[in-house]
C-alpha positions as CSV (number, residue, x, y, z in Angstrom):
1,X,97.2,109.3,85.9
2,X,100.8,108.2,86.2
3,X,104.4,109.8,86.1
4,X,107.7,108.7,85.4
5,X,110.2,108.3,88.3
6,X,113.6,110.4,87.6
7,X,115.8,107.3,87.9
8,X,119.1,108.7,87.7
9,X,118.7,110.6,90.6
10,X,116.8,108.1,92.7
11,X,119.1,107.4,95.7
12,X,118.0,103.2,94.8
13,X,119.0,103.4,91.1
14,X,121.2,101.1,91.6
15,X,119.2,98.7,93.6
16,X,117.1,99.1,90.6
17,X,119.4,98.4,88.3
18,X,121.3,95.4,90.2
19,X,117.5,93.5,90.9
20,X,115.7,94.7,87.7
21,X,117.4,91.8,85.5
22,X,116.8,88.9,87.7
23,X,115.1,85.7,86.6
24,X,113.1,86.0,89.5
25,X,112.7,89.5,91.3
26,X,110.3,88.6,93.4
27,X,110.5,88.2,97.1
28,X,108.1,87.6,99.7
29,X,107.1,87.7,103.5
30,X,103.9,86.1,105.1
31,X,103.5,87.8,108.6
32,X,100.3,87.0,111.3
33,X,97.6,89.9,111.1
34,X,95.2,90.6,113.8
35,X,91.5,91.1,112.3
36,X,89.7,90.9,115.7
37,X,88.5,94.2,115.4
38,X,88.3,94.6,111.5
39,X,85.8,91.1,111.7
40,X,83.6,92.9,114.1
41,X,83.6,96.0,111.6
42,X,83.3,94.4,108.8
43,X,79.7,92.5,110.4
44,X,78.4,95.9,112.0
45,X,78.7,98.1,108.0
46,X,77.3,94.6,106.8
47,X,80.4,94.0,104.6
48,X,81.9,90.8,103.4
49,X,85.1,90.3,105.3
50,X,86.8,90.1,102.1
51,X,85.9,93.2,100.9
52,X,86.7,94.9,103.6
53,X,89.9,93.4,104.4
54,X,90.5,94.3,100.3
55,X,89.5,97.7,101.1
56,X,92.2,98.4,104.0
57,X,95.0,96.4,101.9
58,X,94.4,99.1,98.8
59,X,94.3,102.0,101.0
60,X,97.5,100.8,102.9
61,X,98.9,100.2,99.6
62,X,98.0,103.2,98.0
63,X,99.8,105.4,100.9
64,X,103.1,103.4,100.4
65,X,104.6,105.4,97.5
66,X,106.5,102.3,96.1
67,X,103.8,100.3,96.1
68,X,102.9,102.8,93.9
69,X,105.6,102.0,91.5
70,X,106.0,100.0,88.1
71,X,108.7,98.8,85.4
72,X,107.7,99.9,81.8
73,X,110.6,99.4,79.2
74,X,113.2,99.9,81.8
75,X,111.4,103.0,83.4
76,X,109.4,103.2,86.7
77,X,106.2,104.6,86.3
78,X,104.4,105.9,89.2
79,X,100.7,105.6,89.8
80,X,98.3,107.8,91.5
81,X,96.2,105.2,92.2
82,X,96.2,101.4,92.7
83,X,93.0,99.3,91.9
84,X,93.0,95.3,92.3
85,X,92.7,92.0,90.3
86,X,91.1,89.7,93.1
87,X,90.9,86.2,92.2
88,X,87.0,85.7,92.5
89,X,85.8,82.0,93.1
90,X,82.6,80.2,91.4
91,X,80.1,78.2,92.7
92,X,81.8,75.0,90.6
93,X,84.9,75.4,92.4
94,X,86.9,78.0,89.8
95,X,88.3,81.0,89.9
96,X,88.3,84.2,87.3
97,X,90.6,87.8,87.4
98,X,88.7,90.6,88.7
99,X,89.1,94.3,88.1
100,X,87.8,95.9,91.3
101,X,88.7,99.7,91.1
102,X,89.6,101.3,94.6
103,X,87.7,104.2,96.2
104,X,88.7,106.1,99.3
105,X,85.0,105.5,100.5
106,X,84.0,101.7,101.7
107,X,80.4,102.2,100.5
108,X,81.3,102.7,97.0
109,X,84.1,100.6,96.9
110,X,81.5,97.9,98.3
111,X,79.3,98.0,95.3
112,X,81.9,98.2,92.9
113,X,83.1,95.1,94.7
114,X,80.1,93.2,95.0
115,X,78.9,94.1,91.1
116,X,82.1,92.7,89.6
117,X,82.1,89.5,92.1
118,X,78.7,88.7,90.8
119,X,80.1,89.7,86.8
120,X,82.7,87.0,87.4
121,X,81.0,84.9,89.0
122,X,78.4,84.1,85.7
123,X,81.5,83.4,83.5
124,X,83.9,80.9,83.2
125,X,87.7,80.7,82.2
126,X,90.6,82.8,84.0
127,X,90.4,86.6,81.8
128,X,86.8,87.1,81.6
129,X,88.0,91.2,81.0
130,X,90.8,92.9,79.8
131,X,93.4,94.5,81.9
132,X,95.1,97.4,79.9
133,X,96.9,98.7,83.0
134,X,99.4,97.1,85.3
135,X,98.1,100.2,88.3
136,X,97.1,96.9,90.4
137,X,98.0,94.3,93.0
138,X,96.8,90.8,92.3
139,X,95.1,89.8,95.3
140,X,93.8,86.2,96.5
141,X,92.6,84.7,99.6
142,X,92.7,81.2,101.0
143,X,90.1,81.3,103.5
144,X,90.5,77.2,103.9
145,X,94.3,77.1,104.8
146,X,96.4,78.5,107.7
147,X,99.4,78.9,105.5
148,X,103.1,80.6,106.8
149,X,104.4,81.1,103.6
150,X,103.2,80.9,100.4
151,X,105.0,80.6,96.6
152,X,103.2,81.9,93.4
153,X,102.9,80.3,90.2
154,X,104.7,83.3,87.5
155,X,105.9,83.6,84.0
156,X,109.7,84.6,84.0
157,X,109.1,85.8,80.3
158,X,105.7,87.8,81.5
159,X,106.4,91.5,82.6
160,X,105.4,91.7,85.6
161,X,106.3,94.7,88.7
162,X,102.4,94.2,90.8
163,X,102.8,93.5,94.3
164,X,100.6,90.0,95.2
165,X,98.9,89.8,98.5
166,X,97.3,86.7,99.6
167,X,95.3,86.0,102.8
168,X,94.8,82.8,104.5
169,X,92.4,81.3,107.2
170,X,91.0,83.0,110.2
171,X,91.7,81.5,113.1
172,X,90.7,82.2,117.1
173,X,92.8,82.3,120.1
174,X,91.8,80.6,123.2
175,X,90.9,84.6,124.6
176,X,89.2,85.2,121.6
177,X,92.0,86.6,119.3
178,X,91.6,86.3,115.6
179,X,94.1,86.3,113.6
180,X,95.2,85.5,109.6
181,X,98.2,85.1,107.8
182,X,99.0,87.5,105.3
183,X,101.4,87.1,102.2
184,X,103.3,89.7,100.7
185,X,105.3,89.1,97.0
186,X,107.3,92.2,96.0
187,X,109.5,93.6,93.0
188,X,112.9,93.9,94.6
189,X,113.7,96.5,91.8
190,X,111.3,98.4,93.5
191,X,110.5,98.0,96.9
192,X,112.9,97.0,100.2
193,X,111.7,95.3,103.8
194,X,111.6,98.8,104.9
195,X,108.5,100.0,102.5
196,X,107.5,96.3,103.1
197,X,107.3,96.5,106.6
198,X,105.6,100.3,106.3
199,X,103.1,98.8,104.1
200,X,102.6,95.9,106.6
201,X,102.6,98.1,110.2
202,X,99.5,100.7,108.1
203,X,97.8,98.0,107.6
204,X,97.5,96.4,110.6
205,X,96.8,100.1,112.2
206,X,93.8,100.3,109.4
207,X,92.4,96.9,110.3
208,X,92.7,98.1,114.1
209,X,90.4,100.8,113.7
């Protein structure tokens, strides 16, 4: 289900409006995320770090209202929900676009999960599906590389308003900290560092628990 945004009385039409136009919109932030206790969560339900992590980064994103948020022909359409296209990696070394839809409950979100990994996972090229709605966030992770930033390849001529979140490497502290980075590429049009940084601090609350 989705809804349009009453822009005219939106108290950031013209942020809108001013950021909507650019050649490039997007801006990003990669911030240090402590999955200590999420790592030792994810082992004990018997859950792929990944999945779990994906999990907590679709619920945080789904209680951020403008994450919520899209451009459609110059309107903002808001979502109720937010699934993800995960970049899903291949025993020869590629990659395909996943369609993972998201579910309040880790149990069915898991299967869902684990179903389409192993769909992708038998194909080959990028689009092995068709994606019909833009109700997503593309999602990757970079489990070999302890980035602190991170750029995105994008099509300026592609319509595009999806948050991207990317993870990178876990590493351990010398007292037995683990921590990742996290990347963050958002719309401008739509979303400031203050729903940035609200969708960053649930997070890290969600992968505390």
């Amino acid at each position: 289900m989705k809804k349009k945004l009453d822009i005219k009385n939106w108290n950031r039409k013209e942020h809108f409006e001013f950021f909507k136009d650019f050649d490039e919109p997007f801006y990003g932030a990669t911030v240090t995320i402590d999955c200590s206790r999420a790592y030792e969560r994810a082992k004990e339900l018997e859950c792929s770090f990944f999945i779990y992590s994906l999990h907590k980064t679709l619920t945080a994103v789904n209680a951020v209202e403008a994450f919520t948020y899209r451009i459609e022909d110059d309107e903002i359409i808001i979502h109720d929900t937010i699934d993800a296209s995960a970049t899903i990696g291949r025993p020869d070394g590629t990659f395909g676009f996943s369609l993972i839809p998201y579910s309040k409950d880790l149990n069915t979100f898991k299967i869902q999960a684990e179903n389409e990994s192993a769909r992708v996972a038998t194909t080959t090229g990028l689009f092995t599906r068709s994606f019909d709605l833009d109700n997503l966030i593309h999602f990757s992770a970079i489990p070999w590389l302890n980035f602190t930033s991170l750029s995105h390849a994008r099509s300026y001529n592609f319509p595009d308003s999806c948050p991207k979140i990317s993870f990178g490497k876990i590493t351990t502290t010398a007292n037995n900290i683990k921590t990742m980075p996290m990347s963050v590429h958002v719309h401008h049009a739509l979303i400031d560092g203050l729903q940035l940084s609200h969708f960053v601090d649930h997070f890290q609350e969600l992968m505390n628990e």
